[in-house]
C-alpha angles and dihedrals in degrees: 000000000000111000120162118195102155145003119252116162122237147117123275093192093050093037086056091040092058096046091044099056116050110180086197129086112190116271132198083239082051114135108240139184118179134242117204107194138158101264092157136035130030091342102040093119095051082046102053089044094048089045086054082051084063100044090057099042087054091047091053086048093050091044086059099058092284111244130306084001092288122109116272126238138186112206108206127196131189116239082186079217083289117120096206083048084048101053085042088057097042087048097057089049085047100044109024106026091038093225118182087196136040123174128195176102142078117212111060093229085067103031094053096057086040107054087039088064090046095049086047091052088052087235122129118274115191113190103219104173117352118106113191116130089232083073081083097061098047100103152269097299100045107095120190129227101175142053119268137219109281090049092050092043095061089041102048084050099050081053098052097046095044076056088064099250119145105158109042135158124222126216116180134152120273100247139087100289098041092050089052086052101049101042093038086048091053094049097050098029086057086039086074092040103269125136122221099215084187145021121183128175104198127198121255124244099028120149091222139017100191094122095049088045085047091059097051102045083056097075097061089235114184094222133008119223113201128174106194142186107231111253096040093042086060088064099045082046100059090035091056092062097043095064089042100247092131085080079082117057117268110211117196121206103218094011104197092050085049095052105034089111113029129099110260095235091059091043105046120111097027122133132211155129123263126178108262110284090202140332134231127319104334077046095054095037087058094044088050084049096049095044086046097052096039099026091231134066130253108288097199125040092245113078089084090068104050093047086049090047092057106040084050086051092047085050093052098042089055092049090046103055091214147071087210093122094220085060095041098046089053085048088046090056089051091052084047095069088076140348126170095220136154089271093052131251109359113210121161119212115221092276092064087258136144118257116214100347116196124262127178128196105227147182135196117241138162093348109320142061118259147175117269 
């Protein structure tokens, strides 16, 4: 997906040279952090791609010289979407492989218990993909690499109504993110002068959505605004065709997440928002790396900051001249004023959040999803 927000200079060849070519093999001495992502279950798609994301990232660390001149290691562990599974999972990275740092995960219903236990456990917690508002209040040691909610909201809005919708119906899933969708959306979305003429939070996991569908389509709207998770948005996706509601636009907010798993021909046409996949040529250079070494793109948005969360942890860690959590997470907020990563510039408010994240406005054309 090539998507350009800003210019940073670098060197694609050299960039692809150094993450190709990794001296290190692991090592029982080898410095780790840990990775809990959804390898399995609804997000599985957004989870592998965000686990190649990883590799590539360690393998760009260990091409550099690794950290603290020992081999680097991310250790990744599967949620299987399931936030006990999740903290199990956090818990074995915290108590058995001794991690200072754990990031993870993608939907907010699994990142928020999970970052709370890490936080607990005074180890560093980095947000990759989750965009819930509640991020913010996780802890001292939760740091945030994305934009959350209220910013995509007003973003995602702004869109729509520069797109010429007035009447629209919105469909989300009933959780923590997807409530934070539908009722910011609103508020920003009346704010302009537009109307919702339905709002529906649906269930997860269903086999069919044609009730909820049903319901929306009853209020006429001019345009329907979704937000998905991959696999059940596959099926709102092919039901909605069926009863005829794509001769309206469908807008997606966070687009790639929303179609990963559904069939081009369904999908094509479809418009949306969705947060920057990478920036400019340090952006580009990682994008080339990642399609050499798997012979495909990215298929979600949210590789770029994953591979941006480890080789900022491998930097602190390195500053800080220690894996103790308390001294890597004050070296990760040094390394926060500032970073020249795939997403852009990283610099962390006082709160440990992201400032101007990146966002893109998208469609979905001939098989991939593209700026417009």
């Amino acid at each position: 997906m090539p998507f350009k927000f800003r210019s940073i200079l670098t060197s694609s060849s050299l960039f692809f040279t150094l993450a190709m070519a990794a001296p290190f093999s692991h090592a029982a001495d080898a410095i780790q952090m840990g990775a809990v992502l959804s390898l399995t279950g609804a997000n599985a798609t957004v989870g592998e791609d965000v686990r190649r994301a990883v590799k590539l990232a360690e393998d760009k660390v260990n091409a550099d010289g690794g950290v603290l001149g020992k081999p680097f290691q991310v250790i990744v562990e599967d949620s299987g979407g399931n936030p006990t599974t999740a903290i199990n999972a956090a818990r074995k990275l915290v108590s058995v492989d001794k991690v200072p740092v754990v990031i993870g995960e993608y939907s907010s219903g699994i990142s928020i218990p999970m970052g709370q236990y890490l936080v607990k456990e005074g180890v560093v917690h980095i947000n990759i993909a989750s965009t819930s508002v509640k991020i913010r209040d996780l802890g001292a040691s939760s740091f945030n690499l994305i934009g959350l909610e209220d910013k995509g909201n007003k973003f995602s809005s702004q869109d729509a109504w520069d797109l010429g919708f007035r009447k629209v119906a919105i469909l989300a899933p009933n959780n923590a993110y997807g409530q934070g969708v539908a009722h910011g959306f609103r508020a920003e979305f009346e704010k302009l002068g537009g109307k919702i003429v339905s709002e529906t939070l649906y269930t997860a996991g269903q086999s069919t959505y044609r009730r909820e569908l049903q319901q929306i389509a009853r209020a006429e709207p001019d345009a329907y605004i979704y937000t998905a998770y991959g696999q059940e948005s596959a099926v709102i996706n092919r039901e909605a065709l069926e009863l005829g509601l794509r001769e309206q636009p469908w807008y997606a907010i966070l687009l790639s997440m929303s179609l990963s798993d559904t069939p081009a021909n369904i999908a094509q046409g479809q418009l949306g928002m969705e947060v920057g996949s990478y920036v400019g040529p340090i952006g580009k250079a990682y994008a080339d790396a990642f399609a050499a070494k798997y012979k495909e793109g990215m298929k979600t948005s949210y590789t770029g900051y994953a591979y941006d969360a480890v080789l900022m942890t491998a930097k602190a860690i390195e500053k800080a001249g220690s894996t103790e959590p308390a001294a890597v997470q004050a070296a990760l907020k040094d390394v926060g004023k500032g970073y020249d990563g795939v997403t852009g510039n990283v610099a962390f408010d006082a709160g440990r959040q992201r400032l101007d994240p990146p966002y893109a406005k998208l469609k979905y054309d001939g098989g991939k999803v593209v700026p417009r």
